[in-house]
N, C-alpha and C positions, 0 to 999 in steps of 0.2 A: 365280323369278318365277312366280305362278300365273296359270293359262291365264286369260282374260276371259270365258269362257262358265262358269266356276266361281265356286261364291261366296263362295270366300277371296278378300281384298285379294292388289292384284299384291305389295303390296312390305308386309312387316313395320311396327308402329309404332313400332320404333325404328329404320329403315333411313332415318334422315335425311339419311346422309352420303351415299346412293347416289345423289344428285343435288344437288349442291353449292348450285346457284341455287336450288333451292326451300327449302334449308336456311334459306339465308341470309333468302330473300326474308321467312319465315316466323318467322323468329327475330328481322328488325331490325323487317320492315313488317308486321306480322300483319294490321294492317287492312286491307292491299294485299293479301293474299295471302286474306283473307276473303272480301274483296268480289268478289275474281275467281272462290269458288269458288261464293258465294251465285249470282252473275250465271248459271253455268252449271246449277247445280242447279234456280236457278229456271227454268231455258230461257229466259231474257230478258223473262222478265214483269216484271221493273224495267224493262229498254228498252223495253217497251213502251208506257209513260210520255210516252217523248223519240219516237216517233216519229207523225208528223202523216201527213194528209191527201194532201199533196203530194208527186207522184213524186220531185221532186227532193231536198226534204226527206228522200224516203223511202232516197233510194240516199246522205244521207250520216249517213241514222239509222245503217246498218250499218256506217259505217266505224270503226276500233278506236276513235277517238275518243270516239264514242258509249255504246262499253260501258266505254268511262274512268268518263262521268257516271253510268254503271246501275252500274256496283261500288263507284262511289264513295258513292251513298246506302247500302249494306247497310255497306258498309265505315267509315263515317262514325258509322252507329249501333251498327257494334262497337266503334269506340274509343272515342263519349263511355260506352258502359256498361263497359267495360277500365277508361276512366281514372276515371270517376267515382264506379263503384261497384266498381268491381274484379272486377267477375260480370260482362264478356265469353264467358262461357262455357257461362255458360245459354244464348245465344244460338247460339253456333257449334254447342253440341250440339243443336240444331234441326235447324242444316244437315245434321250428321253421321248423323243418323236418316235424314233423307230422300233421303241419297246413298245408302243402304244400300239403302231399300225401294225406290231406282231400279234398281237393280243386283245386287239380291238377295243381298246383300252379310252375313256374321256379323256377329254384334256381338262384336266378338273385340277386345280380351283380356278387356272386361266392357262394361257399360254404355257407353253412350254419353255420358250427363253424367259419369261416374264418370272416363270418358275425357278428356273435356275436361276436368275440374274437375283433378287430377291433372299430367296432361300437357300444355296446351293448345299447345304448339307443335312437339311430335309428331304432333298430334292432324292438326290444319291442314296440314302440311306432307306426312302418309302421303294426306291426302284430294287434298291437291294433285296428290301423284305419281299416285294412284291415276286421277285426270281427265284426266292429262297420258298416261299409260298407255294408256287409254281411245281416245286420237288426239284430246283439244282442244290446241289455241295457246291458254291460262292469258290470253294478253295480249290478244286479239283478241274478246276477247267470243263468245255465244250466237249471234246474228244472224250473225256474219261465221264462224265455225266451221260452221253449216249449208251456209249458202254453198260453206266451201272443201267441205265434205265430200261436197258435189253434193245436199244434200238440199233449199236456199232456203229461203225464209219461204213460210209458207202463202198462197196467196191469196186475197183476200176482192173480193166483190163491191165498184166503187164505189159511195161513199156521191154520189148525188144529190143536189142541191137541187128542195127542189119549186115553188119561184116560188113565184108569187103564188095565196094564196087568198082564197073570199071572207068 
């Protein structure tokens, strides 16, 4: 396994087996296992969608549940382009660019579309280990991974209302 401060992948793209549930997850659900990676790659700029105004709102935007709904839009529009047009892959090798440029990551063993177009559930499943590697929980979404990792969501000023003008 390569060290995290290097910019080789921890684990090979064909090291599927080395973790049996992302094998699987990534081979039956791809779109579950997309959407969970889009969610993190974006830092929860999909969750940020689903979360409002209100504190209370706010504390159960972060709960896993939440990032169900945010992987579930990325993930949703990997499967209708999977099943519809069969080109899922243009798509994920989006993702796979910009997990790289987060992480300073090779393009190793070639391209990144070359990568997904080819292998696309190697492809998913080394990115997955590779996030899970990293120290994310895959299931718990962007917002509740900060959290655990003592980092939170940023905070912003409230928004005000300005009453009445004339």
């Amino acid at each position: 396994m390569a060290s995290l401060n290097s910019n080789s992948w921890t684990t090979g793209l064909w090291g599927c087996c080395d973790d049996a549930g992302s094998c699987c997850l990534t081979l039956f659900c791809p779109c579950v296992a997309f959407g969970r990676i889009a969610e993190i790659v974006d830092q929860g700029a999909t969750s940020k969608a689903h979360t409002h105004q209100n504190k209370q709102e706010q504390a159960i935007a972060r709960t896993p549940t939440s990032s169900t709904k945010a992987c579930c839009a990325s993930g949703t529009l990997y499967l209708a382009l999977a099943s519809l047009t069969g080109m899922g892959c243009l798509y994920s090798c989006c993702y796979r660019s910009r997990l790289r440029g987060h992480y300073g990551l090779k393009e190793k063993p070639c391209g990144d579309c070359c990568v997904h177009w080819f292998c696309e559930p190697c492809a998913l499943c080394q990115e997955y280990r590779e996030l899970k590697h990293r120290g994310f929980d895959m299931s718990i979404g962007w917002h509740a991974n900060m959290e655990k990792m003592g980092k939170g969501a940023p905070t912003v000023a409230p928004h005000i209302n300005p009453g009445m003008t004339r």
